[in-house]
ZAKEVEX-899071 format. One line per 8 residues: number of its first residue (from 1); their letters; for each residue x, y, z of C-alpha. Coordinates in Angstrom, 3 decimals, decimal comma. Each point is the difference from the previous one (the first is absolute). Example, Ala and Ser with C-alpha at 12.3 -4.5 7.8 and 13.67 -1.06 7.14 Angstrom:
<rs>
1) AS) 12,300:-4,500:7,800; 1,370:3,440:-0,660
</rs>
This chain:
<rs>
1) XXXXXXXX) -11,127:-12,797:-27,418; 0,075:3,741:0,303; 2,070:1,332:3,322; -2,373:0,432:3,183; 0,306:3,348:1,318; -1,407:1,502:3,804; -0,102:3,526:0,484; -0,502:1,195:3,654
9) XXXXXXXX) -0,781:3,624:0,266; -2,745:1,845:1,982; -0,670:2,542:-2,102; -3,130:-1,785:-2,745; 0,313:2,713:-2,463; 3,703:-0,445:-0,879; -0,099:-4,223:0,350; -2,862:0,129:-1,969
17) XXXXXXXX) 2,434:1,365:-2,986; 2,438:-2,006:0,649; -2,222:-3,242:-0,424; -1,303:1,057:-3,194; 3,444:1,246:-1,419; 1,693:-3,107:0,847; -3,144:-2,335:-0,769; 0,396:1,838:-3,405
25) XXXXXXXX) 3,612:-1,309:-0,042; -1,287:-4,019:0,136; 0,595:-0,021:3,754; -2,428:-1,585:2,934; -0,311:2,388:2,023; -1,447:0,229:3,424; -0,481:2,993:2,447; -0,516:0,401:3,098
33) XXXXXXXX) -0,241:3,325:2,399; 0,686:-1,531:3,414; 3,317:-1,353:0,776; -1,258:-3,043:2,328; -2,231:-1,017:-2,700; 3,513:-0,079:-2,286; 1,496:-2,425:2,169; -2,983:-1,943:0,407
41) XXXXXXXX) -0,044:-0,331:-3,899; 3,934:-0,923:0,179; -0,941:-3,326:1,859; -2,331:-0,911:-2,524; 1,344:1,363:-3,152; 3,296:-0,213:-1,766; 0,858:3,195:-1,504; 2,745:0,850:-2,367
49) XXXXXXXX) 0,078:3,911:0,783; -1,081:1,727:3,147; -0,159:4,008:-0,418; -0,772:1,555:3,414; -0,450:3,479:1,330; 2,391:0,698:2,830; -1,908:2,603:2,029; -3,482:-2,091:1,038
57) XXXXXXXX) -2,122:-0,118:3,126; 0,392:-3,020:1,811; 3,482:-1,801:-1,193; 2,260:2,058:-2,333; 1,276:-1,446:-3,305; 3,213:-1,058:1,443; -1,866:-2,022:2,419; -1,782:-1,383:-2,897
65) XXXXXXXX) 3,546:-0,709:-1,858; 0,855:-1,647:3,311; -3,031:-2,596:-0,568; 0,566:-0,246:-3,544; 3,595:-1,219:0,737; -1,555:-2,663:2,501; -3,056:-1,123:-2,081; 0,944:1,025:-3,674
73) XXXXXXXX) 3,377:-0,586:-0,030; -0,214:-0,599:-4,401; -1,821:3,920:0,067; 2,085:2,923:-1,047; -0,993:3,145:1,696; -0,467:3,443:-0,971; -0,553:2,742:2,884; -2,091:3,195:-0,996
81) XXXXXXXX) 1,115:3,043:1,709; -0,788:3,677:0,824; 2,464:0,106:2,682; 3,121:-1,032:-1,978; 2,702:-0,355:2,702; 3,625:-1,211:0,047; -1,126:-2,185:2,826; -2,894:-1,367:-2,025
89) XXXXXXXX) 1,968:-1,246:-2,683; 2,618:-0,909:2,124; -1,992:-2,352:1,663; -2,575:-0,908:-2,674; 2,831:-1,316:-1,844; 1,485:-1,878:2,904; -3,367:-1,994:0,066; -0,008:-0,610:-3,352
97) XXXXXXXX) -1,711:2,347:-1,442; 0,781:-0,426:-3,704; -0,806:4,079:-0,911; -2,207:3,064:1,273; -2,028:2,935:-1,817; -0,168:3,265:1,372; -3,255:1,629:-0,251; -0,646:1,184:-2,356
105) XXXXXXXX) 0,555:-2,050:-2,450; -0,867:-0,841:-4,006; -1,869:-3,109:-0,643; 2,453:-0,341:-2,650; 3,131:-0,255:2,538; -2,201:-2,585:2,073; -0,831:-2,242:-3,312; 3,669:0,445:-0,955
113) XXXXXXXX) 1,121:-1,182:3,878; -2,311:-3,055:-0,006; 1,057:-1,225:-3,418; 3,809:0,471:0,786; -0,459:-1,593:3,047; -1,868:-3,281:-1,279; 2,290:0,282:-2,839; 2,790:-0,202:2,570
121) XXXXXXXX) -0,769:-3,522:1,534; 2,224:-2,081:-2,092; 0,203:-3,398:0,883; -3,256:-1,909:1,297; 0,365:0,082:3,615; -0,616:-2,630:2,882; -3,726:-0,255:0,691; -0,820:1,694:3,083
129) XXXXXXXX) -1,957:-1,695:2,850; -3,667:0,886:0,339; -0,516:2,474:2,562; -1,971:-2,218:2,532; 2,825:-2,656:0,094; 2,669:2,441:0,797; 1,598:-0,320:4,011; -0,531:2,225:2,784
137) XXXXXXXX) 3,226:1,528:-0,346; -0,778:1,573:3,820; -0,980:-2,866:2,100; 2,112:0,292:3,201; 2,348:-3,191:-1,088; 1,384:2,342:-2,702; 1,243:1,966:2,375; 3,734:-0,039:1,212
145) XXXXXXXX) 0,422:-0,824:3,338; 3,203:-1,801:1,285; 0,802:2,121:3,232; -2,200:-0,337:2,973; -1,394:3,398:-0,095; -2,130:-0,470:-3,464; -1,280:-2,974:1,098; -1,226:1,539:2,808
153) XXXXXXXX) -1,423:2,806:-2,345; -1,426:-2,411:-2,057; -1,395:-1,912:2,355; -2,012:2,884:1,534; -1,390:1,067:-3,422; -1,008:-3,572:-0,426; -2,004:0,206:3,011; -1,558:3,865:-0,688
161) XXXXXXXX) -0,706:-1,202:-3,340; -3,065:-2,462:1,061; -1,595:3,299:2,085; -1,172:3,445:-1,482; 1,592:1,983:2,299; 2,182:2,840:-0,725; 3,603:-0,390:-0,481; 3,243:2,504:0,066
169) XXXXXXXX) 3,133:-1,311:-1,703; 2,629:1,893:1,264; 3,756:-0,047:-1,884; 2,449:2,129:-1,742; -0,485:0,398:-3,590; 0,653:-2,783:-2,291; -0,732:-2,366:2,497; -2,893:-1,711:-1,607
177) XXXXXXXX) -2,934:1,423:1,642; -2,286:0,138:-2,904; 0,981:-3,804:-0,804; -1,105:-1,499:3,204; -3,197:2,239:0,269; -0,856:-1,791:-3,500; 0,639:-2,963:1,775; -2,018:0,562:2,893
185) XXXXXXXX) -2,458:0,941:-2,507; 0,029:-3,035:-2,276; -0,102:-2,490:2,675; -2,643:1,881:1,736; -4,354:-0,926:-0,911; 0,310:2,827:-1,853; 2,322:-0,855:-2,766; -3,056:-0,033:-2,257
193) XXXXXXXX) -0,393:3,487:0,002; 3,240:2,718:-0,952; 2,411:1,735:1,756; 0,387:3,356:-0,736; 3,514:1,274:1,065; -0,329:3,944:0,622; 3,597:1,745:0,652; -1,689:2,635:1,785
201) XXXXXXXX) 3,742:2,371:-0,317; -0,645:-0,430:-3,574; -3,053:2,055:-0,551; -0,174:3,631:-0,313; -2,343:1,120:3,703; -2,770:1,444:-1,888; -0,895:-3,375:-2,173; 0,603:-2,181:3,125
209) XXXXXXXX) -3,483:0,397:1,161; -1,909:-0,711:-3,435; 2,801:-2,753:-0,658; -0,670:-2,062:3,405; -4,109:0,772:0,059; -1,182:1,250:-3,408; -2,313:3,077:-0,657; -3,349:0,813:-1,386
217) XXXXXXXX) -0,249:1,493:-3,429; 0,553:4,121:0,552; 1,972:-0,293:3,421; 2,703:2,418:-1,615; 1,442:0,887:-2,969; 0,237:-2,716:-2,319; -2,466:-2,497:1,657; -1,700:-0,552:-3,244
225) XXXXXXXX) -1,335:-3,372:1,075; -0,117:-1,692:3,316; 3,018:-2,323:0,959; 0,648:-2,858:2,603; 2,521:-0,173:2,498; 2,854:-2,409:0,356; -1,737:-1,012:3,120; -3,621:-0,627:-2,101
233) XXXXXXXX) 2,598:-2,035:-2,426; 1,259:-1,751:2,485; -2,917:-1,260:1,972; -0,108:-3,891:1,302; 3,473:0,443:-0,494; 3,170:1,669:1,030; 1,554:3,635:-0,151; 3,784:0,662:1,013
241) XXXXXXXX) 0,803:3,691:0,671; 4,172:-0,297:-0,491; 1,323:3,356:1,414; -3,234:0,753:2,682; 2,107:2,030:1,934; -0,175:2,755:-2,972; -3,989:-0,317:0,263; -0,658:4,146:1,076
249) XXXXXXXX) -2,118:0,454:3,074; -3,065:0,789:-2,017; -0,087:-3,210:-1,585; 0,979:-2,200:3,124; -3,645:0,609:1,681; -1,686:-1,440:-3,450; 2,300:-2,683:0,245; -0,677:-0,149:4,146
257) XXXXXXXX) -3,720:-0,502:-1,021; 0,034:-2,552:-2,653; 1,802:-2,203:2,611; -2,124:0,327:2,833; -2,951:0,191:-2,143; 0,138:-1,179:-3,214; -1,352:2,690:-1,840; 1,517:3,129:-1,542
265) XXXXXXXX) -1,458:2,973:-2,326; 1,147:0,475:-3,200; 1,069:4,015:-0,614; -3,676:1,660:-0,763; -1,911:-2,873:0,823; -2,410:0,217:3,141; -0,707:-3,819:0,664; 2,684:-2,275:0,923
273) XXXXXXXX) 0,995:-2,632:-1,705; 0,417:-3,240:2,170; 3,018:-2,764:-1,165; 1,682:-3,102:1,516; 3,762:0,869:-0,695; 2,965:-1,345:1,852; 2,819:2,518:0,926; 3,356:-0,919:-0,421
281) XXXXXXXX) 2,856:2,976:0,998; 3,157:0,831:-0,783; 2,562:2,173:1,091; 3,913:0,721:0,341; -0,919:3,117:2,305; 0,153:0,450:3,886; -3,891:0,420:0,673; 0,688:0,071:3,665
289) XXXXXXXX) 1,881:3,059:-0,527; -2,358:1,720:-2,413; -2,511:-0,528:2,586; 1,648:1,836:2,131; 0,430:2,656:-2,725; -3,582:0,143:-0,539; 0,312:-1,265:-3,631; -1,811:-3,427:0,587
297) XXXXXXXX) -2,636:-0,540:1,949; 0,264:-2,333:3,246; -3,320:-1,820:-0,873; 0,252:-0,304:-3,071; 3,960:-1,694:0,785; -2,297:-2,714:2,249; -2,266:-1,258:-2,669; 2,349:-0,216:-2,534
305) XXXXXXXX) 2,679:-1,637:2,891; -2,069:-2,796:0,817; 2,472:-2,594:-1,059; 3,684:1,710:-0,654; 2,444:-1,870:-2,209; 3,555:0,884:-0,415; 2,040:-0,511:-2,593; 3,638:-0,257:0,868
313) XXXXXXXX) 2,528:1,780:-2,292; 1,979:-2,341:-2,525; 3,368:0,846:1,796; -1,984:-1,785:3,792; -0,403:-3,443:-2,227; 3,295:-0,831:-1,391; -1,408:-3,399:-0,266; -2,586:1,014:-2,869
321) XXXXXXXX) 2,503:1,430:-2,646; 1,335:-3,397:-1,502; -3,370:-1,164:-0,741; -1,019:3,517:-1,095; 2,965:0,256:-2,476; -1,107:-3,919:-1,059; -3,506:1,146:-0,993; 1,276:3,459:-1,927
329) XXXXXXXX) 3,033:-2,089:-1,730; -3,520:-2,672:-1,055; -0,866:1,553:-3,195; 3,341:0,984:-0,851; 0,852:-3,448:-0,107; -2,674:-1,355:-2,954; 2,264:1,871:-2,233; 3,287:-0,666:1,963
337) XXXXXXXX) -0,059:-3,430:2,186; 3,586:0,533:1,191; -0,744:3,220:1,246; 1,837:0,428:3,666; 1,540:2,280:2,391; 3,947:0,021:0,778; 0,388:-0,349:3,473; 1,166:3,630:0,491
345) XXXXXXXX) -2,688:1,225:-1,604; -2,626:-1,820:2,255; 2,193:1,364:2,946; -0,637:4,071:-1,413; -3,390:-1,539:-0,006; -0,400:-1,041:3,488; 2,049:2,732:2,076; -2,022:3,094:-1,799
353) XXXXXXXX) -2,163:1,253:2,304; -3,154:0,684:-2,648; -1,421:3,114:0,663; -2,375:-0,222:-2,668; -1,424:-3,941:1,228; -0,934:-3,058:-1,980; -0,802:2,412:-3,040; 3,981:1,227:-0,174
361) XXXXXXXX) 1,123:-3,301:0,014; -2,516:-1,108:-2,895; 1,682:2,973:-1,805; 3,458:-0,341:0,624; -0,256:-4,167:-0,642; -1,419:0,951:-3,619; 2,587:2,694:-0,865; 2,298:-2,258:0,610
369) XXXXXXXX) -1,321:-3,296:-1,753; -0,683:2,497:-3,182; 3,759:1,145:0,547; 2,109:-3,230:0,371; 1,651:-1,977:-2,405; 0,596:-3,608:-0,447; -2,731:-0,885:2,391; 1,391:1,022:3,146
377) XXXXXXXX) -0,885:2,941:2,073; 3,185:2,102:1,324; 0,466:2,809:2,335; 0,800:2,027:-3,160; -3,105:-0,232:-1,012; -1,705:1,057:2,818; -1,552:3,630:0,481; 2,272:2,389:1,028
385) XXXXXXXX) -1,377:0,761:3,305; 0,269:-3,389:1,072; 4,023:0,172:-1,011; 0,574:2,591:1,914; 0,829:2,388:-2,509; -1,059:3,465:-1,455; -0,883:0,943:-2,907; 2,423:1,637:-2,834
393) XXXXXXXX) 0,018:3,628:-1,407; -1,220:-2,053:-2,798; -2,707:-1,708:1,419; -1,565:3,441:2,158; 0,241:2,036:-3,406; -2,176:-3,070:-1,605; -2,610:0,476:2,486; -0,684:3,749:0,006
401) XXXXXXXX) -3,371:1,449:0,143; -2,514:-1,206:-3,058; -2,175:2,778:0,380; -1,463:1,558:-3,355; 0,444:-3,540:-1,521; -3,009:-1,446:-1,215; -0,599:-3,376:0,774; 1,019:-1,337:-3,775
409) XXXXXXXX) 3,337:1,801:0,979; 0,468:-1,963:3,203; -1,174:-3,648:-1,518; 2,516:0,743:-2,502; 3,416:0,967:2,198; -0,981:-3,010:2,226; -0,143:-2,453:-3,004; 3,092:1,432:-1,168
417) XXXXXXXX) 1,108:-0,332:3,592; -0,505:-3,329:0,790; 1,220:-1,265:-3,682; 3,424:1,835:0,942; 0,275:-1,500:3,479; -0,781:-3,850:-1,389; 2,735:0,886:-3,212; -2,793:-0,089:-2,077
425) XXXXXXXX) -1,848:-3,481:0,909; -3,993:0,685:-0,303; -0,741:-3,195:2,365; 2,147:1,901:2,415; -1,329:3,193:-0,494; -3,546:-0,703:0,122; 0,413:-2,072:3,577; 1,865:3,412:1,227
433) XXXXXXXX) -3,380:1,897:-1,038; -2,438:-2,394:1,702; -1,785:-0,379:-3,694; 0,186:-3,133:-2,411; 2,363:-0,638:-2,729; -3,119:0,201:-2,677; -0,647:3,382:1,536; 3,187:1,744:-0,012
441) XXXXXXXX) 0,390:-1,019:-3,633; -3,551:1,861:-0,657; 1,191:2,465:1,555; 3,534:0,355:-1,595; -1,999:-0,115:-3,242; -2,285:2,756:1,202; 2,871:2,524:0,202; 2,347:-1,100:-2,595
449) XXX) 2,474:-1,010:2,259; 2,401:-2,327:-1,247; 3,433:-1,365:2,431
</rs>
């Protein structure tokens, strides 16, 4: 049977090729140019490569990797980029991205990707679940709350989530804000319909506008065809702005008016365009304070305030961490059953204060379960700032600048890195990357490397 492949891109012209270069290959190839539509298809279809575009109106292709690792979890995935970043990769690769393409590129280096790549998956592996069978990994009972505070947070978000009114999770970073908004969302009437998550820092000011509400065709340079909006994509469902208190002025009146009246104009456009979309908000900044600055408006603050919810910081609920480093230390443990944590080790654990939240602790729990030998978790093996100590001459000269590397330099010295901090064990090495053991071997083959 040949391999099913899905290529998301919104540019016709150049998926078109694509299709009828790898359909010339023997593959089954489907295309599609709008990225809602691709995870739509990943419910229904089982692919065996999914080749995305990374810059796309709508959902970006690491949004789309994030579905794919939810609904198509056999898929390996290829992102297509003009905008090759360190962060890109960085990330893409933390997701499980299996490999990316700078544009542009050869056909021939894409049909010589895809066959190393299928020719890469070894062993049959476990037959994945269909997509419509699969748990709601963000139903409110999967989220950690032991100490009286969450409960009281989740308990509140239980209630907001059978209204439509507007919510503001407030919270330091890493506290989970984005998890219990797609909570509220997916226990909400509305879970039929998506939730676009916007991180409205994230976005450069002058695409904000045509990002949140679209444009005609011609409304500026570039505007070859007319685009939705996140909010259009979103309607009968839910949109969560993360970072609102970075919105700029200009933008915080459209945003004023699709609240109070459910309409907004895309850039060029002269009619409004009318949508049911709930508004879930996010922020770690002092909005009271900004008001008084003048850099958010007051009104705007009151629609968007309607029901506040606070997150407390990690270091406030002492009581969540042991379950916390329970559910990290979970899939760990289908490789290593034994796997614990010495008793001084747990301590380090529970005294830190966490500046960086729930998502430090994740981190710091898999360093450590990646770093530890004979199945038990010591303080040596925890990251250094949790120890105490600094880092070594050694250590600062290792992290110097990487500017004027390309990004094949930097996958390479952070294979080579993380094969020289596990002494050389690829099981190790590939946990300390965030990438699969399959995948690092690809990779390792890719550049020669040999340890």
């Amino acid at each position: 049977m040949p391999a099913r492949i899905l290529i998301v891109d919104d540019e016709p012209k150049l998926a078109g090729i694509i299709k009828r270069v790898l359909g010339r290959e023997g593959y089954d190839v489907e295309i599609t140019h709008d990225p809602l539509h691709a995870v739509d298809m990943m419910k229904n279809t089982l692919f065996d490569v999914i080749l995305s575009d990374l810059k796309m109106p709508g959902m970006s292709g690491i949004d789309i990797l994030r579905h794919a690792r939810t609904l198509q979890k056999q898929a390996d995935f290829i992102i297509m980029t003009a905008y090759g970043t360190v962060e890109t990769a960085v990330e893409a690769m933390k997701l499980g991205a299996f490999d990316y393409l700078i544009k542009p590129f050869s056909m021939e280096d894409l049909k010589a990707m895809i066959s190393r790549l299928l020719e890469s998956k070894g062993e049959k592996e476990e037959e994945p679940a269909h997509p419509a069978k699969l748990m709601d990994e963000f139903a409110f009972d999967n989220i950690i709350a032991e100490s009286e505070s969450m409960r009281d947070v989740l308990k509140r978000a239980a209630k907001v989530s059978k209204s439509n009114v507007s919510v503001l999770l407030r919270g330091d970073s890493g506290t989970g804000k984005e998890v219990l908004a797609k909570a509220i969302h997916q226990t909400s009437a509305r879970n039929a319909k998506p939730m676009i998550t916007v991180n409205c820092g994230a976005i450069p000011e002058t695409l904000l506008e045509s990002e949140l509400f679209g444009h005609a065709k011609g409304a500026f340079t570039g505007a070859v065809e007319s685009r939705p909006g996140l909010f259009k994509m979103a309607d009968g469902g839910t949109i969560f702005l993360d970072e609102v208190g970075e919105l700029p002025l200009s933008l915080q009146v459209k945003l004023l008016r699709v609240l109070q009246e459910g309409e907004f104009y895309p850039v060029g456009e002269s009619k409004p365009v009318k949508v049911d979309v709930r508004v879930i908000a996010a922020t770690n900044r002092d909005l009271e304070k900004a008001i008084e600055d003048g850099a958010f408006r007051r009104d705007l603050y009151y629609r968007l305030n309607v029901v506040p919810i606070h997150i407390p910081p990690l270091k406030e609920r002492l009581e969540d961490i042991p379950p916390l480093i329970e559910r990290f230390l979970k899939k760990y443990r289908e490789e290593d059953s034994h796997l614990e944590i010495d008793p001084e080790a747990r301590d380090i654990l529970m005294k830190y204060d966490w500046p960086g939240n729930v998502r430090e602790l994740e981190n710091a729990v898999e360093h450590a379960a990646v770093l530890c030998e004979a199945g038990k978790i010591t303080v040596h093996d925890l990251p250094l700032a949790l120890r105490g100590a600094g880092s070594s001459k050694q250590e600062r000269g290792e992290a110097q600048s990487l500017d004027h590397l390309t990004l094949e330099d930097i996958e390479r010295k952070s294979i080579l890195a993380a094969l020289k901090k596990t002494g050389g064990n690829q099981t190790k090495a590939a946990h300390l990357l965030g990438v699969t053991r399959r995948t690092l071997g690809y990779r390792m083959k890719k550049y020669g490397l040999e340890y």
